[in-house]
TIVOTOR-230642 format. One line per field, with one value per residue (C-alpha): x, y, z; residue in one letter. Coordinates in steps of 0.25 Angstrom, whole numbers, plus 5000, padded with zeros to 4 digits. Layout:
N
x	c(X|...)
y	c(Y|...)
z	c(Z|...)
code	c(A|...)
// end
This chain:
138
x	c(5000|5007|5005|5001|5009|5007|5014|5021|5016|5009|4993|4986|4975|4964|4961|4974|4976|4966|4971|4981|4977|4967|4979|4986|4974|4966|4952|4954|4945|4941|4934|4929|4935|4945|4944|4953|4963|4964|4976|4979|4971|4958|4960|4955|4968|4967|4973|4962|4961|4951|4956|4961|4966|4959|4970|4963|4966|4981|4984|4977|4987|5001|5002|4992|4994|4993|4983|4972|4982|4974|4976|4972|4971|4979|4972|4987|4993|4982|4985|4983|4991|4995|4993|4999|5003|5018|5015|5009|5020|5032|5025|5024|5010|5011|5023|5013|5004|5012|5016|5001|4999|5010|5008|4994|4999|5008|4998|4988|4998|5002|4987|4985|4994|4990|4998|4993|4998|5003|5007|5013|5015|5025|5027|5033|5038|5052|5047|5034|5037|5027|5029|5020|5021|5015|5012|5006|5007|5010)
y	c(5000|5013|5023|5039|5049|5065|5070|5083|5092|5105|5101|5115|5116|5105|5108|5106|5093|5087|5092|5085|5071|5072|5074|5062|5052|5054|5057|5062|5061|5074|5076|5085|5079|5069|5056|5042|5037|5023|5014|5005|4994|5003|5003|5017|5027|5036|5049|5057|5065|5075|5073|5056|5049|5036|5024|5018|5030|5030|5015|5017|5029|5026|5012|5001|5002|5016|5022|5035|5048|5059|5075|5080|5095|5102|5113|5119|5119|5120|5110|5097|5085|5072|5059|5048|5035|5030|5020|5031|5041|5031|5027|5044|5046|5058|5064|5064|5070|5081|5082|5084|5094|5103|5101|5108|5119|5124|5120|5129|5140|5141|5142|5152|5161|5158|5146|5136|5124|5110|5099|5085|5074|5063|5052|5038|5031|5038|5054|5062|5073|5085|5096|5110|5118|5132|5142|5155|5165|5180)
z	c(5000|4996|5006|5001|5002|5000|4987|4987|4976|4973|4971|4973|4960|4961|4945|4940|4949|4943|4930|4931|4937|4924|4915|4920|4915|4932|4935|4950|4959|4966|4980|4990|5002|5003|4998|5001|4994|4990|4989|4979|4984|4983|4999|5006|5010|5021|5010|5006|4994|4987|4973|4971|4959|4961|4960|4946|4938|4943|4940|4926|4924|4932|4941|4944|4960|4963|4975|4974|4973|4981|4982|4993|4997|5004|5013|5018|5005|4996|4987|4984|4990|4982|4989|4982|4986|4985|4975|4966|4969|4965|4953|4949|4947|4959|4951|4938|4944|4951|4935|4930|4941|4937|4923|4925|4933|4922|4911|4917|4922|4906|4904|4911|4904|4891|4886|4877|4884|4880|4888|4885|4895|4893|4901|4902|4915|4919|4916|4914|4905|4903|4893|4895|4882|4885|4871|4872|4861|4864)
code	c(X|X|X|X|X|X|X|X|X|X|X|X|X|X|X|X|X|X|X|X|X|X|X|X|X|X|X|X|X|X|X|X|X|X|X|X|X|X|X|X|X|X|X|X|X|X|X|X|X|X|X|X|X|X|X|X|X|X|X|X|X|X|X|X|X|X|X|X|X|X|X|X|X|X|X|X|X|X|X|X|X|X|X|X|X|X|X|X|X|X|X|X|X|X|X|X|X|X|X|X|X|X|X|X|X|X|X|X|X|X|X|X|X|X|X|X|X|X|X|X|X|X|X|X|X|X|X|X|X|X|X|X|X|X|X|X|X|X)
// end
């Protein structure tokens, strides 16, 4: 049983993290008040979590043990925290979806001042590359 951990990362926009688990292949799940985790075995955690990537859609994705990855909100630092198991951390899918994340930001920040955006994702098993070309005419 892979025990869960808090991730450190930067999670502070609710839209674009959903943005970004949509853009990774996800349909989160989102609540009003904290929901459990389940481990891998379908067995009840006692982490809770408002937004939760049901362990299905991460398997289908990435790996074929993983457990629910949750974000939790974070009254003190305004921002959302990533709960993810160790299994699920050693195998990268927190990494890619710290990658997703930041990959929205700058999409939107380039938006907003105008730039036509194009992204590309590349990945394979040793390295995710991810190339933002921004244009805007003057």
């Amino acid at each position: 049983m892979s025990a869960y951990k808090l991730i450190k990362c930067t999670l502070k926009d609710k839209d674009i993290l959903l943005k970004a688990l949509k853009d990774l292949g996800f349909s989160p799940e989102t609540h009003d008040s904290p929901k459990k985790l389940r481990g891998y075995l379908g067995d009840l955690r006692n982490e809770e979590a408002e937004i939760i990537v049901p362990k299905e859609q991460i398997n289908k994705l990435f790996t074929k043990a993983s457990n629910d990855i949750g974000f939790k909100w974070n009254e003190v630092l305004e921002q959302y925290d990533m709960i993810c198991s160790e299994y699920d951390e050693k195998l990268k899918v927190s990494n890619k979806i710290k990658q997703s994340y930041a990959k929205c930001v700058i999409e939107q920040a380039l938006e907003a001042q105008y730039f036509s955006v194009e992204s590309e994702s590349i990945s394979n098993k040793k390295v995710n590359i991810v190339q933002i070309i921004g244009k805007k005419y003057i």
